[in-house]
N, C-alpha and C positions, 0 to 999 in steps of 0.2 A: 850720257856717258858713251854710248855704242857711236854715236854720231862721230864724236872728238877724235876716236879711236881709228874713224873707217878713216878722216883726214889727214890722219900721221902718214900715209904715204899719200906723195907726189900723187902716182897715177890714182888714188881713188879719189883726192879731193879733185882732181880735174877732167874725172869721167865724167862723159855725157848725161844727164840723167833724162834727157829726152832726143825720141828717134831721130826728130830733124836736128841733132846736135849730131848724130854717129854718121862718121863716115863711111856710106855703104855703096855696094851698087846702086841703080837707080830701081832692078827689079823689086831687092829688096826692101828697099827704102818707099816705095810707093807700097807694097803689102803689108807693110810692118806698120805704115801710118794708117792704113785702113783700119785693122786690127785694133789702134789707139783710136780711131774716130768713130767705131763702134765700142769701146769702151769693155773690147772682149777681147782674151788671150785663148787660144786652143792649145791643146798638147803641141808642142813641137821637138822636134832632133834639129839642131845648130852645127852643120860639118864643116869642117876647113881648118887650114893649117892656124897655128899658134899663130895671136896677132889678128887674125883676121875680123876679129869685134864682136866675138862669139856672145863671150859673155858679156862685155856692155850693151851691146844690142838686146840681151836677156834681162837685165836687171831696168835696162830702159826701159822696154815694153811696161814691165811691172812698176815701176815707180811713177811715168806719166799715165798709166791706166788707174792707177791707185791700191793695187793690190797689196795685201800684206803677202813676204813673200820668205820661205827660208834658203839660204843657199847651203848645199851641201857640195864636198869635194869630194868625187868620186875616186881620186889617186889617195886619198888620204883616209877619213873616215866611211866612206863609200866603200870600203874594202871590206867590212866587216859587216853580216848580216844581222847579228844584234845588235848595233848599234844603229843602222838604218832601219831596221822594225823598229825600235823601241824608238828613235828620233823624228821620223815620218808619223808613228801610231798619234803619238805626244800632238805633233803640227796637225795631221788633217784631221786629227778627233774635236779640236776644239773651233772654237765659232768664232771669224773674224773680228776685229775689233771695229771694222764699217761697215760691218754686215755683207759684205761682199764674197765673191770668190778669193782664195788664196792661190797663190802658186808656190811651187818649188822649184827651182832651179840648182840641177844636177850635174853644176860643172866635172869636167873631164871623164864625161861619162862611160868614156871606151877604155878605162882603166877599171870599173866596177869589173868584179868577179862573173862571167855568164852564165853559170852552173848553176851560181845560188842568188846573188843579189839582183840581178837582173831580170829572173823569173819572179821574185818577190816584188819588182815594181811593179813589173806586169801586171800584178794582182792589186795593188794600191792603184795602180790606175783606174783599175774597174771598179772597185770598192769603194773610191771615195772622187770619181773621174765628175758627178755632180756637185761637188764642192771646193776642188783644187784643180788648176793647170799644172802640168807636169812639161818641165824646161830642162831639155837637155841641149849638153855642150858636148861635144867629140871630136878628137883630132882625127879618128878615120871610123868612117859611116861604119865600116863591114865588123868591128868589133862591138857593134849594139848588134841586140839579137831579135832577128825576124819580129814575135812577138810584141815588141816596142815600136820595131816600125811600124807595123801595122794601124797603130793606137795614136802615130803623131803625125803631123804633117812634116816633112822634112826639107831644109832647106841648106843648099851647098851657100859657102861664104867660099867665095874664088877672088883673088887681089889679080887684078889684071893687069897682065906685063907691061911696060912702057915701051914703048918703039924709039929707041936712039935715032936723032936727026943726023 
């Protein structure tokens, strides 16, 4: 039922669901496939403007790695600290269904609150950083807070200008 669901729009039935499908830089795109050919996601922050394959690039990683994975919007439900406690608690308390690592991917993450819910991953990171990846998405690096950089590797998605002949 969830599958049928994600195909009712255009752009989710015709996302990428593997790295060498997304169109990235080359830096990118050669990290992100190592990352798949180690069969391993680390924390990462995903920066750049809207469009830029923040989140396909994120859900790719996870779907050709194999990961079970939750997405949350940080503009939307992300907003609220009890509901990403009790949402997150729910996800990284229980045991994957291929015995693997899970991850979460934390679209629009620079819209999460930084006073309270942002200090709360913080701690999820730590808490449960042995059994889940933490995937964040941001339109601008500077409203994630110290503490999460610290925890992820961080990578700028920049669209490079074309030069008119």
């Amino acid at each position: 039922m969830m599958k049928e669901r994600e195909d009712f729009l255009w752009v989710e039935k015709y996302r990428p669901s593997k790295i060498s499908d997304c169109v990235l830089p080359s830096d990118l795109q050669e990290t992100f496939s190592e990352f798949v050919e180690k069969g391993s996601v680390p924390n990462l922050i995903l920066c750049g403007g809207p469009g830029s394959g923040k989140t396909t690039a994120a859900k790719a990683l996870c779907e050709e790695v194999g990961l079970d994975y939750l997405m949350v919007n940080g503009s939307d439900e992300g907003r609220n600290i009890d509901t990403v406690r009790t949402t997150l608690t729910q996800f990284c308390s229980s045991v994957s269904m291929t015995g693997q690592r899970k991850a979460i991917i934390m679209d629009e993450a620079d819209y999460m609150n930084p006073d309270s819910v942002q200090p709360a991953l913080r701690g999820f990171i730590e808490r449960f950083g042995n059994n889940v990846s933490f995937l964040f998405t941001a339109n601008y690096r500077s409203r994630i807070i110290d503490p999460i950089h610290s925890r992820c590797a961080v990578f700028d998605f920049v669209i490079p200008k074309f030069k008119h002949l």
